[in-house]
N, C-alpha and C positions, 0 to 999 in steps of 0.2 A: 504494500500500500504506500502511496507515495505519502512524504510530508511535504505541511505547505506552512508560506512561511503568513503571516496575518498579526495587521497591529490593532491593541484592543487601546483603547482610547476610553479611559474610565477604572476606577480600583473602586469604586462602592457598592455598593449591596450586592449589585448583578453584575457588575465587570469585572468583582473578583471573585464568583465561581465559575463566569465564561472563563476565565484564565484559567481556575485549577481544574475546567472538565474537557480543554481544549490539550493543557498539557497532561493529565492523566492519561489522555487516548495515545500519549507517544506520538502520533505522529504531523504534530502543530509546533513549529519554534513560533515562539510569542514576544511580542515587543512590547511592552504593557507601559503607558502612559498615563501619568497623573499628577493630580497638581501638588499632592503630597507626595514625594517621591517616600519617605518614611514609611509611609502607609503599604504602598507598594511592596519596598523591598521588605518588610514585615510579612506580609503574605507569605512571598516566598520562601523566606526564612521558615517560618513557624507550619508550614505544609509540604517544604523541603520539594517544593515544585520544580522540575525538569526542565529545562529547555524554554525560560523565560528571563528576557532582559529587561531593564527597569530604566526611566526616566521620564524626567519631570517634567509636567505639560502646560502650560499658560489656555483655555483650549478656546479663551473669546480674544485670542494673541494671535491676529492670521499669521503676522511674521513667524510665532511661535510655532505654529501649528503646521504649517508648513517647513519648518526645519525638521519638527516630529517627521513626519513623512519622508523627509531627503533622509533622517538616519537611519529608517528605518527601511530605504533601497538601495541606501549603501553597501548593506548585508547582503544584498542580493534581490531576487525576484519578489516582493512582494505581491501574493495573490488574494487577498482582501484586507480592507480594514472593517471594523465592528463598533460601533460607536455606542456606550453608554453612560454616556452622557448627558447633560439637561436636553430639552428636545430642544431649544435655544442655540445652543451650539451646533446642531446637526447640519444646516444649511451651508455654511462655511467647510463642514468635512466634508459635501459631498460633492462641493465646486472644491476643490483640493483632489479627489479621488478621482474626476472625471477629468483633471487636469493631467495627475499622473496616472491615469488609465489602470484605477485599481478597484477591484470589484467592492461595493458597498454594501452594508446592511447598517442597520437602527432599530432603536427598539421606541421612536416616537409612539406617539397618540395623536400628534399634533395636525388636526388636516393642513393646514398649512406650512408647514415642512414638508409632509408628504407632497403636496403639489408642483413645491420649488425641486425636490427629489425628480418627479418625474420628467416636469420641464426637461433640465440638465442631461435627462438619460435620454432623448430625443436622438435615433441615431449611432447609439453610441454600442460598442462592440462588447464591452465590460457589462457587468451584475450592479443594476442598482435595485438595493430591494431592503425598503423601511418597513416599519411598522411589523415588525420579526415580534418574537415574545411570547408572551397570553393570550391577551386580548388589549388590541389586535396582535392578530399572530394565529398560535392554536384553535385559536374558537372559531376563526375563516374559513379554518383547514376542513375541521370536524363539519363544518354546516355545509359546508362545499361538497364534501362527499354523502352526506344524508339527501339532498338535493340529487344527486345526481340519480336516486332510487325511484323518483316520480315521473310520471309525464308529463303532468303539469302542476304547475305550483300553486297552493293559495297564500300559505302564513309562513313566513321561517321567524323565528326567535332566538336570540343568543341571551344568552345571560352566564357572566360571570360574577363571583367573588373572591374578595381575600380577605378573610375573616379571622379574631384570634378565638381561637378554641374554648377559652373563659372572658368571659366578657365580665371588667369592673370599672366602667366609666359610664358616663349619663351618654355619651356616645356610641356603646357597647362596641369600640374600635378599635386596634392600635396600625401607627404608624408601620407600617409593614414594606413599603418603598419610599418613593422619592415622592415627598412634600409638596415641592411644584407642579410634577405629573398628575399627581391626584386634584390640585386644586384647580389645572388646567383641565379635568378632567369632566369635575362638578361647574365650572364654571363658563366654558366655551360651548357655542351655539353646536348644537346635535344634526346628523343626516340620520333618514331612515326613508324608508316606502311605504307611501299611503296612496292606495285604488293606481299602483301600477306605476306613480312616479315619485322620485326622489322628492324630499320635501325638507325645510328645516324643522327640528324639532327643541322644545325650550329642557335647557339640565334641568335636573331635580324635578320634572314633570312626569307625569304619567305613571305615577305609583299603583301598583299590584303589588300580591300577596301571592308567594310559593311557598309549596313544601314538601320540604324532602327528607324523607328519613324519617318522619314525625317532627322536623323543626321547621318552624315559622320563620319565613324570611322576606323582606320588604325587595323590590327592585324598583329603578327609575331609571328616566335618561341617564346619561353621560355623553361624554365627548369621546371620539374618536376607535372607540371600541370595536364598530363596523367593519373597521380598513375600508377597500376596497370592495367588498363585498356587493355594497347598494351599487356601486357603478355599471356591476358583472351583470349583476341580474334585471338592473330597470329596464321595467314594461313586459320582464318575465313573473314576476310573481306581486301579489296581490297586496302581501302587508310584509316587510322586514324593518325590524327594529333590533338596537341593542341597549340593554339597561345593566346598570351594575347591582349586583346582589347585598344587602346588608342586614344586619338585626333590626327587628320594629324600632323605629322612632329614629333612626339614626339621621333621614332624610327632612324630619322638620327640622331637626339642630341645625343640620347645614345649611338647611333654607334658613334659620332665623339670624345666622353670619352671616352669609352671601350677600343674602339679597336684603335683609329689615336694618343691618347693621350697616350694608354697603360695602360688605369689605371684598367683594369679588373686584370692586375697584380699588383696594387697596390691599393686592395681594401679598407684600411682605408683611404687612400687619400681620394678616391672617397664620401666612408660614410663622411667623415667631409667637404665635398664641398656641398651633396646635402644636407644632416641637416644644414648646415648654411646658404641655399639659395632658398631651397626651403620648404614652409609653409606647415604646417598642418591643415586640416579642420578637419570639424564634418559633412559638408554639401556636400558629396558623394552621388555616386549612383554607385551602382553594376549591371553589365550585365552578366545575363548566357544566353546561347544563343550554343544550339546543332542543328545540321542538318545532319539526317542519309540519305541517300538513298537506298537503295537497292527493292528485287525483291518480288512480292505477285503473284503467277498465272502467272508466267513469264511477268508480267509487270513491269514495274519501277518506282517505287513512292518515293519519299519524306518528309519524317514528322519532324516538327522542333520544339522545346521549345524555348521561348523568356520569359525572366523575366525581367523586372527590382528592386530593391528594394531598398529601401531608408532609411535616418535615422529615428530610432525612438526612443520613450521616455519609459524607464523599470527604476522600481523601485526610478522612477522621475528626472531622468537625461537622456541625450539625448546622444545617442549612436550610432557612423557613420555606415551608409549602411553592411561596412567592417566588424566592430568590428561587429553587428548585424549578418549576415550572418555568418561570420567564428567561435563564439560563440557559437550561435545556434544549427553549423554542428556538431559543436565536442559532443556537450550536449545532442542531438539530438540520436546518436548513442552509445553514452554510454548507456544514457537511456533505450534506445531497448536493448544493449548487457545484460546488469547489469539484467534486466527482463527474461530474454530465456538464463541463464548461460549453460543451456544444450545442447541447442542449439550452443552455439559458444565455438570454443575452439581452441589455435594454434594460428598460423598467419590469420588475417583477413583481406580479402580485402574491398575496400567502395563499390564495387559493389555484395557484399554477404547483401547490405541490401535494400530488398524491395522499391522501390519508393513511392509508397500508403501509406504504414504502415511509414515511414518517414514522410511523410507529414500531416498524422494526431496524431504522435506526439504531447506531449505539447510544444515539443522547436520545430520542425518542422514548428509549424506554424506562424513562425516568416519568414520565405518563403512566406507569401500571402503577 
């Protein structure tokens, strides 16, 4: 199996178990960039990681970011970079990557990244491909292949969470990724499909009741959870939406900061209210959870996927649900791209990769 050489851009939550499940596989040399280089070479050290070099990254520094890059083809052929990073910094990697013609991925939410991503890949012979991860990411992948079991569609539904296992805040939440992601998440205007066509829809709107397992769970809008999804299908199917999953009540708290207090307009407020009040775990659980319906034989059926997945222990440390999952996703489809280069080329969407061949992946199956 060949190795490839790939620089990960980011040491936090998720950049640094893409580092330790890119070099566990043996065969990824790694250039791991970040702005705390300590942070970094800590990783390495204390998981005794293989085939990873460390330096420091400035990553809203084009000069900066662009030397990252020259030192990182100094060594040789670079075959992708992986950016996890704030979804803010992404547009800058990916005019850098298309500059020096090296395959992209991200693990945005942001539609707006995402579309300056694609612009740029206009053409172009290299892998650009955002919006890797969870959701979006895995939850595109999963609704992608349940679709494909219909002949025609009525309703598809995604719904994920990331939830902590014991709930003890009037939030019943903890910080489980990135603080900005989330807040751009709750707070950026929504896409989904209503009577056939793409339509905006308002965050924190459209509250329903699920349950799974015997527990009660809230879902609403959010932002960017879709991907590309509504683009694939509009004018094929009748209703697709995506909402994120949480404990009851958690969606009027966030509606009475957002929007009563104001504070989606003053997002560092809000980031330094919920970092200093609300805990972080490692004892999460993620839910994906699709429900298509549509027609077979002019009947009406319904097929659903339900996961849950939990933390686990890689390279002898224990790794939340979250970081586990959205890791996985991104490692997951590099893998496949980096193998079938002939195969992919341009703008890629998460739903151009097979379900089956994902899930028997070697990061893939970090899903069961």
């Amino acid at each position: 199996m060949s190795n490839y050489n790939v620089l990960v851009l980011g040491a936090g939550k998720i950049g640094s178990l893409i580092t330790c499940l890119l070099s566990e596989s043996g065969n990824y040399n790694i250039h791991l960039a970040n702005l705390h280089i300590d942070t970094a070479n800590k990783l390495v050290s204390q998981l005794a990681l293989k085939n990873v070099n460390t330096s420091r990254l400035d990553a809203q520094s084009e000069k900066h970011l662009d030397a990252t890059f020259n030192s990182a083809l100094h060594s040789g052929k670079l075959d992708a970079v992986i950016s996890s990073l704030p979804y803010y910094c992404n547009p800058l990697v990916a005019d850098l990557a298309a500059k020096y013609k090296v395959n992209y991925f991200d693990l945005t939410e942001d539609v707006a990244v995402t579309n300056h991503v694609k612009t740029i890949s206009e053409g172009k012979k290299t892998v650009f491909m955002p919006q890797c991860g969870l959701a979006p990411g895995f939850i595109s992948i999963v609704a992608n292949a349940i679709i494909q079991n219909f002949e025609k569609l009525d309703t598809v539904k995604m719904r994920v969470g990331a939830l902590p296992v014991n709930q003890n805040n009037a939030l019943k939440y903890s910080l489980t990724w990135s603080t900005d992601g989330l807040i751009n998440e709750y707070g950026n205007t929504c896409y989904g499909i209503e009577s056939t066509k793409m339509t905006n829809l308002l965050p924190l709107e459209g509250l329903e009741t699920i349950t799974l397992d015997g527990i009660h769970y809230e879902a609403f809008n959010t932002s960017g959870g879709l991907g590309t999804l509504a683009d694939t299908y509009s004018g094929k199917v009748n209703i697709m939406n995506y909402k994120t999953l949480r404990y009851p009540g958690h969606c009027k708290i966030i509606k009475l900061l957002m929007n009563d207090l104001k504070l989606n307009h003053d997002r560092d407020t809000l980031k330094r209210i919920l970092e200093n009040a609300i805990p972080k775990t490692l004892q999460d659980v993620v839910l994906v959870y699709v429900a298509v319906t549509g027609y077979n034989d002019n009947d009406l059926f319904e097929e659903n996927y339900v996961k849950k997945i939990y933390p686990q222990t890689i390279a002898g440390r224990l790794w939340s649900s979250i970081q586990v999952t959205t890791a996985a996703g991104i490692c997951g489809v590099v893998d496949m791209v980096l193998h079938n280069t002939e195969k992919y080329h341009g703008f890629v969407t998460q739903e151009s990769i097979p379900l089956a061949d994902f899930l028997t992946n070697r990061f893939g199956k970090y899903y069961f």
